[in-house]
C-alpha positions as CSV (number, residue, x, y, z in Angstrom):
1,X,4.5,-0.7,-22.6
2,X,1.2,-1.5,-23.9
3,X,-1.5,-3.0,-21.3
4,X,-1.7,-6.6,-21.9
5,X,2.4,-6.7,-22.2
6,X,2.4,-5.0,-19.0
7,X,-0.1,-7.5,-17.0
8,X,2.1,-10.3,-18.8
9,X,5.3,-8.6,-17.4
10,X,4.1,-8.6,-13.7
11,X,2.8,-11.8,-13.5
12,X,6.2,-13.4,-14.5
13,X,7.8,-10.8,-12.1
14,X,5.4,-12.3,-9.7
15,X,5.8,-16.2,-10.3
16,X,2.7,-16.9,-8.2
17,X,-0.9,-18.3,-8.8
18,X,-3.4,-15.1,-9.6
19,X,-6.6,-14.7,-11.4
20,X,-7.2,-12.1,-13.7
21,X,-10.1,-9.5,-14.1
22,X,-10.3,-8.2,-17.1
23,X,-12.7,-5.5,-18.3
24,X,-15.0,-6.2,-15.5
25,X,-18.1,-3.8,-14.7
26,X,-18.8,-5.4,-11.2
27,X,-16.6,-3.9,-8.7
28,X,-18.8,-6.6,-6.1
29,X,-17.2,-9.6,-7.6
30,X,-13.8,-8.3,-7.2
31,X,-14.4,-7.5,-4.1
32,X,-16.0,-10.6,-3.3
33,X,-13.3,-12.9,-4.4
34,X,-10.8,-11.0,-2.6
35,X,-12.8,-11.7,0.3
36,X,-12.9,-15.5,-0.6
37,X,-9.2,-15.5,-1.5
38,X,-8.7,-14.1,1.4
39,X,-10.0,-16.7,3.9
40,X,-9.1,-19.4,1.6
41,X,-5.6,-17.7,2.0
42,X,-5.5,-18.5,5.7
43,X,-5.7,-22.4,5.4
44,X,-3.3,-22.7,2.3
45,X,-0.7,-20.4,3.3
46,X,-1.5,-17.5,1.0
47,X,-1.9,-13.5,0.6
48,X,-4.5,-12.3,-1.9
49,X,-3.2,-9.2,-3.4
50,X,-5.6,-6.8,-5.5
51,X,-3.0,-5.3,-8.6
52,X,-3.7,-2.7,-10.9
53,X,-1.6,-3.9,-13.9
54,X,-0.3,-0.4,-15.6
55,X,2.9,-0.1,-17.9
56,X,4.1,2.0,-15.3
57,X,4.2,-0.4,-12.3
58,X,5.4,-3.0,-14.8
59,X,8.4,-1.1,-15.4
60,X,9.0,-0.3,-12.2
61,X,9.5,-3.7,-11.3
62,X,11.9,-3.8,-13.8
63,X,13.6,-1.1,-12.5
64,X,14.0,-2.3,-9.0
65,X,15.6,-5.6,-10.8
66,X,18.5,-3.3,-13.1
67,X,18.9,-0.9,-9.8
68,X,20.4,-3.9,-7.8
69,X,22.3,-5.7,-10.7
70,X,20.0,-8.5,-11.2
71,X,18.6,-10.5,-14.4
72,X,14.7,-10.1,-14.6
73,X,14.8,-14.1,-14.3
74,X,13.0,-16.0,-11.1
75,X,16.3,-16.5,-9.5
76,X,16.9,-12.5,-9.8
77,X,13.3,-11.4,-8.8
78,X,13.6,-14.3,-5.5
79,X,17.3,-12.5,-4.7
80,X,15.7,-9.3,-5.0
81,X,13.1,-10.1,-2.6
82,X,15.2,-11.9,0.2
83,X,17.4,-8.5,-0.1
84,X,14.2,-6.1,0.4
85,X,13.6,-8.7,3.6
86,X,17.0,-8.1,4.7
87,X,17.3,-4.4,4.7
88,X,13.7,-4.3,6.2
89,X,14.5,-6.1,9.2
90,X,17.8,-3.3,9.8
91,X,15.4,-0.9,9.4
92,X,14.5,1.2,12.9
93,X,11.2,2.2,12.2
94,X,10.2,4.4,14.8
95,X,13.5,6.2,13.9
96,X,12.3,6.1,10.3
97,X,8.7,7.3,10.9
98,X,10.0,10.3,14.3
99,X,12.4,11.7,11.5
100,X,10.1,12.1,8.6
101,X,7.7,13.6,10.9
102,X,10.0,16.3,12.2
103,X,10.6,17.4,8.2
104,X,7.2,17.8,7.6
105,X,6.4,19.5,10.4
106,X,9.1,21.7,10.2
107,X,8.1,22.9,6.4
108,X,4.9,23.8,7.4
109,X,5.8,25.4,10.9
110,X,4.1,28.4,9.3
111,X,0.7,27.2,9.1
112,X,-1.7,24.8,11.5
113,X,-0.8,21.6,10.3
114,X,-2.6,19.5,13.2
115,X,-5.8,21.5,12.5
116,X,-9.1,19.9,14.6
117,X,-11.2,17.0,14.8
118,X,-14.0,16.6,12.6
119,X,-16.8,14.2,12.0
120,X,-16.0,11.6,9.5
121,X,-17.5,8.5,8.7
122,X,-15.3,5.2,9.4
123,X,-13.9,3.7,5.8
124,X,-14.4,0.4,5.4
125,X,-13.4,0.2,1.2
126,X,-11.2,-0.1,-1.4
127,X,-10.8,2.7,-4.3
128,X,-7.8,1.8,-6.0
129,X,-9.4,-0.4,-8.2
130,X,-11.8,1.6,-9.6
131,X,-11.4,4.3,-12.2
132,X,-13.1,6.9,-10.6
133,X,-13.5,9.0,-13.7
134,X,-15.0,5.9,-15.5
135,X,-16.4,4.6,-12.0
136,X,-15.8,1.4,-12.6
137,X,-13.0,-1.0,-12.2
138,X,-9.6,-0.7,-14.3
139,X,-9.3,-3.0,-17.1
140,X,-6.8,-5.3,-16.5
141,X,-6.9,-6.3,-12.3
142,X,-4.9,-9.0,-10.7
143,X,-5.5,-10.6,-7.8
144,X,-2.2,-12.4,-6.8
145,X,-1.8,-15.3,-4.1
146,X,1.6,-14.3,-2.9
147,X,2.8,-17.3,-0.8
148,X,4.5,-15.2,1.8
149,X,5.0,-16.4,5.6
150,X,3.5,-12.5,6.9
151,X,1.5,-10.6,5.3
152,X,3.9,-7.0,5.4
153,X,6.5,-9.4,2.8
154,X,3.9,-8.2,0.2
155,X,5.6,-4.7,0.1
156,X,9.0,-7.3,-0.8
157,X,7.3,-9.1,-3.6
158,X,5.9,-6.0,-5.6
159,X,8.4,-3.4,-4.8
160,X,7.5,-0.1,-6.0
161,X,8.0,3.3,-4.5
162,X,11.6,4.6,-4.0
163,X,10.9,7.9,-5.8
164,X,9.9,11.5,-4.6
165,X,9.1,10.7,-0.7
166,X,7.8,6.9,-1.6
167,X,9.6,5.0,1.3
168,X,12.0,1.9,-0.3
169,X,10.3,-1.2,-0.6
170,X,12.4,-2.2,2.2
171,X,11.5,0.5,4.6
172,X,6.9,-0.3,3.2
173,X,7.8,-3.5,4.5
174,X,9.3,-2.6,7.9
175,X,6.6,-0.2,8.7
176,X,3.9,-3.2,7.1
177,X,5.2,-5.0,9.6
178,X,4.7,-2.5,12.7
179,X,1.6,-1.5,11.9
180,X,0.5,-5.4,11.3
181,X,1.5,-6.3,15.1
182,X,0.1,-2.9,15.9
183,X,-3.1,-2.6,14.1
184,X,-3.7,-6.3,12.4
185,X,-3.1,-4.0,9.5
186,X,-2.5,-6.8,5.8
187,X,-2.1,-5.0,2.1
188,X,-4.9,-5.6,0.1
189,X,-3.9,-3.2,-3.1
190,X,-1.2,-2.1,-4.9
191,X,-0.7,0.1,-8.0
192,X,2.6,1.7,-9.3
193,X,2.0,5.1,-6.8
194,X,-0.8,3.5,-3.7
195,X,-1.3,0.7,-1.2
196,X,-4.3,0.5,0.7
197,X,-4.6,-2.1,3.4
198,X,-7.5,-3.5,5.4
199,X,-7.0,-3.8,9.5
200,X,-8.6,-5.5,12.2
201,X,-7.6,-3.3,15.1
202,X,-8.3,0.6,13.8
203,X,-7.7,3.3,16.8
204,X,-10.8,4.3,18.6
205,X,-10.5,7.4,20.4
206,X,-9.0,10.8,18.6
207,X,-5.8,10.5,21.0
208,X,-5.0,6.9,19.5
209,X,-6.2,8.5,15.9
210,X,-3.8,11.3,16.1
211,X,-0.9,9.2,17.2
212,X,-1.6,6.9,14.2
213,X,-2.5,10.3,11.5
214,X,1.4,11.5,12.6
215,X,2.4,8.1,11.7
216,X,0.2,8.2,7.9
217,X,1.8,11.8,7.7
218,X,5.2,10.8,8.4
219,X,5.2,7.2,5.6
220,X,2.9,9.6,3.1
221,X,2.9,13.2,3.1
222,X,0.5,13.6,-0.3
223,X,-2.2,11.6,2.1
224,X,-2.6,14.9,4.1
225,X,-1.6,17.8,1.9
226,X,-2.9,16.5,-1.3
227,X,-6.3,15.8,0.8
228,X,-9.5,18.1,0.1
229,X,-9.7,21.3,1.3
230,X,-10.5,20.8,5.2
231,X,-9.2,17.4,5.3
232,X,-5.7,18.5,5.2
233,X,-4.6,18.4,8.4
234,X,-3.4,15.7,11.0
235,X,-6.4,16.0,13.7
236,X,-9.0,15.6,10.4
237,X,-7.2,12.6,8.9
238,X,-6.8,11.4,12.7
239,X,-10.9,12.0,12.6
240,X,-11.2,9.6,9.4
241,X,-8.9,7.0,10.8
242,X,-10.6,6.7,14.2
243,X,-12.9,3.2,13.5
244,X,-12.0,2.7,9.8
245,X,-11.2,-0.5,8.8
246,X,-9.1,0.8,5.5
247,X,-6.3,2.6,4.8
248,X,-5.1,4.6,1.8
249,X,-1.4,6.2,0.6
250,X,-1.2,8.3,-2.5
251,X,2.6,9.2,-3.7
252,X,2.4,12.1,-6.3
């Protein structure tokens, strides 16, 4: 699916205002009217959402649409979404997060998964954006204003994931949720294989960063064994996390 088809196809998924970037070199005024978006957000009831518009997320979208039996019509995508909302609220997610947890750490029983604390400088950006082999923003960027009641709903409006160890949309959007009352965490990009998300309440001592690393572990194992070498372990993404205001996921 060629670019500008693709960006077309997710904006009538979406059914929402957005503005588009396209072909922009400033990664600042993105980034800026996010930021803009985002407080005008709070007074007209809406979400900005940063998009990376790919052929693959589009048809991904489309997928999600033929998987449950729907048209790809607004009445479909709306049905589709009050069913992600459904099956999230069933989802347990402590249950969820403890039990993904124990398989990881069980495959790599043979080796020091937790690892130590390092130093790390807090994050406080986004990269999914940007091409970082290009260094400079993608071509075609959305930023959607998804008029959802709470801000975890946005895993429900663009629902990717469902393959490899990508958690369902439904079970992105229960575990938005938990770590939105936990953390003030809110999405803030998507593309068809990340979400980061920007938080008001990161953990600030290594015992609340480990807790929070076995969590990030346990929703996306790539984040800690696709990590650089040193970085690959729970204590030294627990190290990163500790004061940052961003968060990243990565699904191979």
């Amino acid at each position: 699916m060629g670019a500008k088809k693709a960006c077309k196809s997710i904006i009538g998924f979406l059914g929402c205002d957005y503005e588009l970037f396209e072909n922009e070199k400033s990664d600042d005024k993105i980034i800026g009217r996010w930021n803009e978006l985002t407080e005008q957000g709070k007074q007209e009831g809406f979400f900005p959402l940063l998009i990376v518009s790919s052929g693959v997320l589009a048809e991904s979208l489309e997928l999600a649409l033929k998987n449950a039996g729907l048209e790809n019509t607004r009445e479909g995508v709306s049905v589709l979404r009050e069913k992600t909302l459904r099956e999230a609220e069933d989802v347990n997610v402590q249950a969820f997060l403890d039990a993904r947890l124990a398989e990881y750490m069980e495959m790599h029983g043979d080796m020091n998964i937790l690892g130590e604390f390092k130093l790390a400088e807090p994050d406080g950006c986004f990269y999914c954006h940007i091409d970082m082999l290009k260094r400079k923003p993608h071509p075609e960027i959305l930023i959607a204003k998804i008029p959802a009641k709470h801000p975890w709903e946005l895993a429900a409006w663009v629902p990717m994931g469902g393959f490899n160890d990508c958690p369902s949309p439904a079970e992105q959007t229960a575990v938005f949720k938990y770590w939105h009352e936990k953390y003030g965490a809110v999405p803030g990009v998507v593309t068809y294989d990340n979400w980061e998300m920007e938080l008001t309440e990161p953990p600030m001592t290594n015992e609340d960063g480990e807790a929070l690393a076995k969590e990030h572990f346990a929703f996306c194992y790539d984040v800690i064994m696709q990590a650089g070498e040193g970085w690959d372990t729970i204590r030294a993404r627990a190290s990163a996390l500790t004061s940052s205001a961003t968060w990243y996921f990565w699904w191979d």
